[in-house]
MIVO-770193 format. One record per residue (C-alpha): residue in three letters; x, y, z. Coordinates in pm, whole numbers, plus 32768, in hexadecimal, padded with zeros to 4 digits. Last residue first. Layout:
N
<r code="ALA" c1="X" c2="Y" c3="Z"/>
...
// end
This chain:
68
<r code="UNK" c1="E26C" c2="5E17" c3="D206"/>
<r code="UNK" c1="E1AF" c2="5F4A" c3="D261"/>
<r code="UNK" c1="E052" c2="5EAB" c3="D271"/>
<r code="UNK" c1="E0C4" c2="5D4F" c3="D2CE"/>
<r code="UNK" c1="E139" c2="5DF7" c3="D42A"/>
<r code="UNK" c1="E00E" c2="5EAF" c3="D44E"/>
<r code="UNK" c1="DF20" c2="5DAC" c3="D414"/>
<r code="UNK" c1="DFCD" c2="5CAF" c3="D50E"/>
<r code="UNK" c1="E009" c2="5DE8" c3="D60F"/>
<r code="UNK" c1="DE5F" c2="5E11" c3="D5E5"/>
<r code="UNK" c1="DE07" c2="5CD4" c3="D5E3"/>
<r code="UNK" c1="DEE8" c2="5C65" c3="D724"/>
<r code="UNK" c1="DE40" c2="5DB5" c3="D7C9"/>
<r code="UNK" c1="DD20" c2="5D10" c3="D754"/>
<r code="UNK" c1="DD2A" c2="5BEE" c3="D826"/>
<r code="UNK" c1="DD84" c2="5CB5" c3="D93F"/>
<r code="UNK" c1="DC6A" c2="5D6D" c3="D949"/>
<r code="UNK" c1="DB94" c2="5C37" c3="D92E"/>
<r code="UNK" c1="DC65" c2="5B5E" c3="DA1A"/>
<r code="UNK" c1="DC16" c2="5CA6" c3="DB31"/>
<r code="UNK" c1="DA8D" c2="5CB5" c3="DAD2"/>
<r code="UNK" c1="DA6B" c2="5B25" c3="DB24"/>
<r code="UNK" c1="DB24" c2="5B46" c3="DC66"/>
<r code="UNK" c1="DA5B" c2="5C62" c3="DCD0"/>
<r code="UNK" c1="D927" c2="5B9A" c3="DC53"/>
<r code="UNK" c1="D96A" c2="5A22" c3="DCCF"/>
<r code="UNK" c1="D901" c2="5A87" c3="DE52"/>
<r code="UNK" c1="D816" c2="5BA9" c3="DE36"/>
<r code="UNK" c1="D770" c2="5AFA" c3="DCF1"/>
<r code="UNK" c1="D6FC" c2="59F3" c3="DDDF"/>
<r code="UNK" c1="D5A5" c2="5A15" c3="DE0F"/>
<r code="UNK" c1="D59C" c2="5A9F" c3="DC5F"/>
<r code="UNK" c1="D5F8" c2="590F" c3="DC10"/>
<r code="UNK" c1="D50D" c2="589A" c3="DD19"/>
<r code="UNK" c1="D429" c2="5923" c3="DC3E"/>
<r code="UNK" c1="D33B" c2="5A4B" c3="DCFD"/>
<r code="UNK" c1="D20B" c2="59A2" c3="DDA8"/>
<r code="UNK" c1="D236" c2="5AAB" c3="DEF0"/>
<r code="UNK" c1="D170" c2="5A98" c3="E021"/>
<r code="UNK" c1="D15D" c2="590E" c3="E02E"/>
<r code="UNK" c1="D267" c2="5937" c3="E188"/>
<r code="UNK" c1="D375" c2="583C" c3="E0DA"/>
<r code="UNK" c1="D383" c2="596B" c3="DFB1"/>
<r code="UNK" c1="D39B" c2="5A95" c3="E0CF"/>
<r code="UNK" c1="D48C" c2="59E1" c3="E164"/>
<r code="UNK" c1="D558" c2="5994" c3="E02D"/>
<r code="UNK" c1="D546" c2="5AFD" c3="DFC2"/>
<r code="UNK" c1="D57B" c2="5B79" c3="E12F"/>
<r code="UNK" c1="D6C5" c2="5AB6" c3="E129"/>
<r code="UNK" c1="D74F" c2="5B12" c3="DFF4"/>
<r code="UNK" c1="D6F7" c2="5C81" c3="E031"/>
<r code="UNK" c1="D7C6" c2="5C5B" c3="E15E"/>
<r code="UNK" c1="D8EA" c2="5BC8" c3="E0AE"/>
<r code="UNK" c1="D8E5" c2="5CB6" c3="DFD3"/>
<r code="UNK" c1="D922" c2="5DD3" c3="E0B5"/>
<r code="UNK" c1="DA0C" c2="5D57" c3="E17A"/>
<r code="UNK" c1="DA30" c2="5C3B" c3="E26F"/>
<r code="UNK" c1="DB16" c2="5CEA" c3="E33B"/>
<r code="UNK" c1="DC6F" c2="5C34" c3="E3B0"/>
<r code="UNK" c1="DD4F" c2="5D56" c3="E316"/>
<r code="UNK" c1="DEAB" c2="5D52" c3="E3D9"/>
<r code="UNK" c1="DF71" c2="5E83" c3="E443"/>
<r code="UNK" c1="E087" c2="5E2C" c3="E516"/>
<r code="UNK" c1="E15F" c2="5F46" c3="E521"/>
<r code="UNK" c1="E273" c2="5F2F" c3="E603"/>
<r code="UNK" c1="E35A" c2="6055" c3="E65D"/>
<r code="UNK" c1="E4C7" c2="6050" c3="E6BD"/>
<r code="UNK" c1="E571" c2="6122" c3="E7B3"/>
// end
């Protein structure tokens, strides 16, 4: 007997939604935030991952010329 599993994600999620209500909220005139802070829920997560793994690189980099 076999078993399938087909779990699939197809949500928006939780960022996406912000997203959204930001940029509606912006188009609507009830916000007059930067269209820079709008779409923070789009770039941030992706900004906040490249950050942690830029210094991850710092940190091995430092690490490895400290006990050379």
């Amino acid at each position: 007997m076999t078993t399938e599993n087909n779990n699939s994600n197809t949500g928006i999620g939780f960022w996406g939604a912000l997203g959204i209500l930001f940029i509606g909220l912006k188009l609507g005139g009830v916000i007059d935030w930067s269209w820079w802070i709008v779409l923070a829920p789009l770039w941030g997560p992706l900004a906040l991952v490249a950050f942690i793994v830029l210094l991850a690189l710092i940190f091995y980099a430092l690490s490895d010329w400290m006990w050379r």
